[in-house]
C-alpha positions, 0 to 999 in steps of 0.5 A: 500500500502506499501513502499518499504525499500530501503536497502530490494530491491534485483534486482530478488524482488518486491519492494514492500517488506514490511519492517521489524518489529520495535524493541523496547528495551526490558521493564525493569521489576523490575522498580516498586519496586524501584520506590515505594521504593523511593516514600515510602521513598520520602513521609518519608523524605518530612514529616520529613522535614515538621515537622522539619519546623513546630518545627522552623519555619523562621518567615517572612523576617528572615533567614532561618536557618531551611532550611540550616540545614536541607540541612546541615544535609541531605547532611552530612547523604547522606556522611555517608550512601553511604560511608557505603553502599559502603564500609561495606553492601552490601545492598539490591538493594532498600536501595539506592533508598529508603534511599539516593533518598528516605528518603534524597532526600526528606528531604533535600529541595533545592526547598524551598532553591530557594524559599527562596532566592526569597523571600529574594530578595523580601523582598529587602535583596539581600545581605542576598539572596545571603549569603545563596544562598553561605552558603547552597551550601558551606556547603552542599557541606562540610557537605557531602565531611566531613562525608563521609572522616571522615566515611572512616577514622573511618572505616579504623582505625577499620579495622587496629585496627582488 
């Protein structure tokens, strides 16, 4: 049986008038290259950033100072890189999502940052919890607003010196 569509009724028509088919949205093609571009890059970073960890590691209950940096570090080459990729290349459409999502996103670690305030909180040392919680986002924030103006800088004293 079907059910009429109310907005389909005419007066001369049966109201048993099927409805009009659903349209979907169109499948977006090209999705997988991307999506491998950021896996590839993901599983590049991530094991850059394992490594970093294994060369200095946090011992128990001290501070992660690898951890901040790592984040420090990534956040201030995601200021450089897309400050580049928008100013000087036109790249590839899989540059960014392999390189910045990628590579950066997974070498830089604010899930392991959250873990580490956990595990700073308790070990019973909120006021050191709590100083890296600011630090790291202080100075990642920072670190990518001060590479990528002193990247634009750099470019734009080139350009004028050309």
């Amino acid at each position: 049986m079907t059910v009429p569509h109310p907005e389909r009724v005419d007066a001369g028509k049966s109201a048993h008038t099927t409805a009009p088919p659903v349209r979907r949205p169109p499948v977006r093609h090209g999705q997988g290259r991307a999506v491998a571009a950021v896996a590839l890059g993901g599983g590049t970073g991530a094991t850059a950033r394992y490594a970093a960890g294994l060369l200095w590691p946090t011992p128990t209950g001290g501070f992660p100072w690898t951890t901040l940096w790592i984040n420090v570090v990534g956040c201030a080459v995601i200021g450089v890189v897309m400050t580049l990729l928008a100013e000087v290349w036109a790249p590839h459409p899989l540059v960014r999502p392999f390189f910045g999502t990628g590579v950066l996103g997974g070498f830089t670690t604010f899930s392991t940052y959250a873990v580490d305030i956990e595990r700073l909180l308790d070990a019973g040392r909120p006021r050191t919890g709590l100083a890296y919680l600011a630090a790291t986002l202080f100075a990642a924030l920072a670190a990518v607003w001060l590479a990528a103006a002193a990247t634009y800088r750099l470019l734009s004293s080139t350009r004028r010196t050309r």
